[in-house]
Backbone as JSON Lines, residues from 0, in Angstrom:
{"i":0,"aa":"X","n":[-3.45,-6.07,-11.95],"ca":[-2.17,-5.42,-12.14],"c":[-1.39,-5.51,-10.83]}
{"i":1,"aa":"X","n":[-0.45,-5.76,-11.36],"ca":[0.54,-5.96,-10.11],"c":[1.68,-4.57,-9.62]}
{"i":2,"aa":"X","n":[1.94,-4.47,-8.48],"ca":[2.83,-2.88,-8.07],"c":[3.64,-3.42,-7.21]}
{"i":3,"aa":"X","n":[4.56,-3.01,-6.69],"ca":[5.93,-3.28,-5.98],"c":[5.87,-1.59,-5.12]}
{"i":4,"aa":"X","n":[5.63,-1.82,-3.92],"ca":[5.18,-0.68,-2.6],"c":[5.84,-0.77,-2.08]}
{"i":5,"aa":"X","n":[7.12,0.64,-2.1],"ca":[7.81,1.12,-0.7],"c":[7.33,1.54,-0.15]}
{"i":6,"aa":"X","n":[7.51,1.32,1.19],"ca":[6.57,2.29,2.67],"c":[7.54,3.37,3.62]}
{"i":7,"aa":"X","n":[7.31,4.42,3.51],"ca":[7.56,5.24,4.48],"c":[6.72,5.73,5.48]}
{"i":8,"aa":"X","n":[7.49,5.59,6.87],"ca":[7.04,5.68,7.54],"c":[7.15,7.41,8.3]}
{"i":9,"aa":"X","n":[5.74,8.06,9.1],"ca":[5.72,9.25,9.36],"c":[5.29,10.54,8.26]}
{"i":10,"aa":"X","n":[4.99,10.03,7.32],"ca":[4.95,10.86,6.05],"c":[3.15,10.52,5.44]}
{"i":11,"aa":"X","n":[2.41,11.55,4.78],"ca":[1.08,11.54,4.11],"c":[1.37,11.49,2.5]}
{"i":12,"aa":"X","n":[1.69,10.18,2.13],"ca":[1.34,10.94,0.68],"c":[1.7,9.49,-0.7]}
{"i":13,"aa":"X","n":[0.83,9.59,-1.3],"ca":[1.08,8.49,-2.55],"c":[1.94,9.05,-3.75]}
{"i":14,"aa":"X","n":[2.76,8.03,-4.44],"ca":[2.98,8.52,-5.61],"c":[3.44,7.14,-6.35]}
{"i":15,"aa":"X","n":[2.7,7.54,-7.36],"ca":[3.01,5.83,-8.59],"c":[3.22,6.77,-9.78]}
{"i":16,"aa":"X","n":[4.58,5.43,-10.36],"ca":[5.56,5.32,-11.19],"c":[5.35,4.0,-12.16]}
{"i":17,"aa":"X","n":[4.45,3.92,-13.18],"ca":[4.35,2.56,-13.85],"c":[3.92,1.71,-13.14]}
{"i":18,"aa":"X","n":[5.04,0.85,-12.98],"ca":[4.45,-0.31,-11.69],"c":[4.73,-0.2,-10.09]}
{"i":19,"aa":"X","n":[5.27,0.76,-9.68],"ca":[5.95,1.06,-8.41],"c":[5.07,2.26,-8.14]}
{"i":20,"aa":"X","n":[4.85,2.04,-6.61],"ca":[3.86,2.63,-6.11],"c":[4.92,3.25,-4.4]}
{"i":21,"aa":"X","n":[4.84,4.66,-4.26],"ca":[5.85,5.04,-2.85],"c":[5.02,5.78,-2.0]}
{"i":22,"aa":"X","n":[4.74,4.94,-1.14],"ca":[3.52,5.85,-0.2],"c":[3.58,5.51,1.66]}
{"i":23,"aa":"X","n":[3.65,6.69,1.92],"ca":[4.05,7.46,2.95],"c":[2.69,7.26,4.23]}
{"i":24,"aa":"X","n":[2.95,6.68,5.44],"ca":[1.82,6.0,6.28],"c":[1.99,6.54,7.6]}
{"i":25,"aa":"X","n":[0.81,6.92,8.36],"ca":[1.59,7.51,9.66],"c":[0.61,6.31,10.91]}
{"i":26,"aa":"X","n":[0.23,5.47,10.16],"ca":[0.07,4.56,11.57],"c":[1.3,3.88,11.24]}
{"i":27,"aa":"X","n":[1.43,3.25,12.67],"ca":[2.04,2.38,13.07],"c":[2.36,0.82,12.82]}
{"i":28,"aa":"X","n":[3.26,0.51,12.7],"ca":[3.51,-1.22,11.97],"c":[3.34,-2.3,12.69]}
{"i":29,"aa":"X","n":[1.55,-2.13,13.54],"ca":[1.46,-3.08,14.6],"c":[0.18,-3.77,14.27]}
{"i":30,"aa":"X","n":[-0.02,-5.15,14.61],"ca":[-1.33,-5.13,14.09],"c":[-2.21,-5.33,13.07]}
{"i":31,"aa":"X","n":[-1.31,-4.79,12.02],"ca":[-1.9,-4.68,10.28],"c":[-2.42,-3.67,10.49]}
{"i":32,"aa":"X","n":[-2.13,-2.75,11.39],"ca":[-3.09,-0.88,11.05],"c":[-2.17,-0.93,9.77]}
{"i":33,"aa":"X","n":[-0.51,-0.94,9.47],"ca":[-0.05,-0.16,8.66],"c":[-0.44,-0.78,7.06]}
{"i":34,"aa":"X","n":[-0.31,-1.84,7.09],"ca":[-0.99,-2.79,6.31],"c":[-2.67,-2.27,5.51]}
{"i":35,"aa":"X","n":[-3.79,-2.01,6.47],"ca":[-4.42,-1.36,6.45],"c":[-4.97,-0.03,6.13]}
{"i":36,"aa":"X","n":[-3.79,0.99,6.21],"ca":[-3.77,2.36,5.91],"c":[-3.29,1.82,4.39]}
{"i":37,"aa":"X","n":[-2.21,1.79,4.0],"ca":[-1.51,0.92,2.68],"c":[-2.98,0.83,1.71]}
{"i":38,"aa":"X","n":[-3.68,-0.14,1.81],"ca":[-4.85,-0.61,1.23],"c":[-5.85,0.01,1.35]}
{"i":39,"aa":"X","n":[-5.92,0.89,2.5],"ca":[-7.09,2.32,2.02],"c":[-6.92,3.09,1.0]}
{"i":40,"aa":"X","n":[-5.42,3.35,1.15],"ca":[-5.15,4.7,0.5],"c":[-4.58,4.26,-0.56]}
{"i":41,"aa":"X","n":[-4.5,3.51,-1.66],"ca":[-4.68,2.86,-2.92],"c":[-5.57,2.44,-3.56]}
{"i":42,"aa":"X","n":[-6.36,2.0,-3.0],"ca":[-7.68,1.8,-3.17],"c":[-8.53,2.95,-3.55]}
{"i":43,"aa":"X","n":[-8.56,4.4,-2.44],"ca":[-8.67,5.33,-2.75],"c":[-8.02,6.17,-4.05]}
{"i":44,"aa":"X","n":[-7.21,6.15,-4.3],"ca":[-5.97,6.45,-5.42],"c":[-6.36,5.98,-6.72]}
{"i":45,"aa":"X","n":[-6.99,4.49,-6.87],"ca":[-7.19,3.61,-8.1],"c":[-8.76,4.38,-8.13]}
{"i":46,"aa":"X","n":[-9.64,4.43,-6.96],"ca":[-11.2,4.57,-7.34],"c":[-11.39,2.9,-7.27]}
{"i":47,"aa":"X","n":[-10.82,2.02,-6.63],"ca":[-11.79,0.62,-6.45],"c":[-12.44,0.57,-4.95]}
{"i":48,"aa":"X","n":[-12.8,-0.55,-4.71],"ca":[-13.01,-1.06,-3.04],"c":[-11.72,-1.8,-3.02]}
{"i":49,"aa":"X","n":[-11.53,-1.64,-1.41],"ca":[-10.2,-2.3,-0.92],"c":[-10.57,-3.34,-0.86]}
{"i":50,"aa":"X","n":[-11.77,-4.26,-0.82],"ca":[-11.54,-5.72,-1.38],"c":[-11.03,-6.16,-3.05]}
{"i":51,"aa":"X","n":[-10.67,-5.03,-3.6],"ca":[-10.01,-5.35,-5.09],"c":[-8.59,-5.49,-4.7]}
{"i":52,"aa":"X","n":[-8.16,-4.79,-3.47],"ca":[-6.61,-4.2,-3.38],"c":[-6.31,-6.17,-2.44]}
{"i":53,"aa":"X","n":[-4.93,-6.2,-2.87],"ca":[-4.59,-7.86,-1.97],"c":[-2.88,-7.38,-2.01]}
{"i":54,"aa":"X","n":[-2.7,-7.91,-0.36],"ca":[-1.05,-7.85,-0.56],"c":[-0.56,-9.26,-0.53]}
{"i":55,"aa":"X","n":[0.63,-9.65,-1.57],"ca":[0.36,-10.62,-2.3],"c":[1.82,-10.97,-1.68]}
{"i":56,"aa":"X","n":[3.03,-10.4,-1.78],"ca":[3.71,-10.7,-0.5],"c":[4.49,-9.64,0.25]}
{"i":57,"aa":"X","n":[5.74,-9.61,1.36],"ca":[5.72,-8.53,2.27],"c":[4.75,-8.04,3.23]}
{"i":58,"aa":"X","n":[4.08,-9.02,3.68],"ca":[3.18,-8.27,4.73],"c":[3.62,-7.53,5.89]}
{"i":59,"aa":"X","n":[4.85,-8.11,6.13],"ca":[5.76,-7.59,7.65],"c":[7.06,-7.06,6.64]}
{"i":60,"aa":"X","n":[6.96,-6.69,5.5],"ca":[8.58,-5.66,5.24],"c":[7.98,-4.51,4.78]}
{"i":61,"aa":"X","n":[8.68,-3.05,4.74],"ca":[8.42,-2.25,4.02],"c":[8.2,-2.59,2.25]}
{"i":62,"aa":"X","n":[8.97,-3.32,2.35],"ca":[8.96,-3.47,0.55],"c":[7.71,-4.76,-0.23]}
{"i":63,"aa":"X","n":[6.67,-4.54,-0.45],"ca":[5.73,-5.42,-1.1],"c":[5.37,-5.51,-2.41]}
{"i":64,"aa":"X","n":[4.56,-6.48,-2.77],"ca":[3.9,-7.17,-3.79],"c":[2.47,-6.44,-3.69]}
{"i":65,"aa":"X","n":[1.94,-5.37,-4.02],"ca":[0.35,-5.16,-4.25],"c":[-0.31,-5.68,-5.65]}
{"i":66,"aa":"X","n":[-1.51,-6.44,-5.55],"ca":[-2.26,-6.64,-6.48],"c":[-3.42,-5.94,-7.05]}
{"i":67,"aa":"X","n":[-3.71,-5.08,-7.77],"ca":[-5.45,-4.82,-7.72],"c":[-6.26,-5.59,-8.98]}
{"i":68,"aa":"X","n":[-7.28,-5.87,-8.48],"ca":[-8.16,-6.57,-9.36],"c":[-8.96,-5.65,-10.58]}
């Protein structure tokens, strides 16, 4: 299934809408930490392993493509 992820930044918190997913990250956009937090905490959210979760595109925008398997 495929989701379309806005990211806010400074904020704790998930919320999904059908296919749109708005979740709130307080690391930093360096690195792939934020990238990283993103795919924990969906992963967590669905109940899979974050090797199910793939960002498919947007790796460097707030606005992405998430996949889960």
């Amino acid at each position: 299934m495929r989701y379309s992820v806005s990211v806010k930044l400074k904020k704790d918190f998930i919320e999904v809408d059908e296919d749109k997913i708005v979740i709130g990250i307080k690391a930093q956009p360096e690195k792939g930490k934020a990238n990283e937090e993103i795919i924990k905490k969906i992963a967590k959210h669905f109940c899979v392993p974050k090797s199910a979760i793939r960002i498919v595109s947007g790796a460097s925008s707030r606005k992405k493509i998430v996949e889960i398997k």
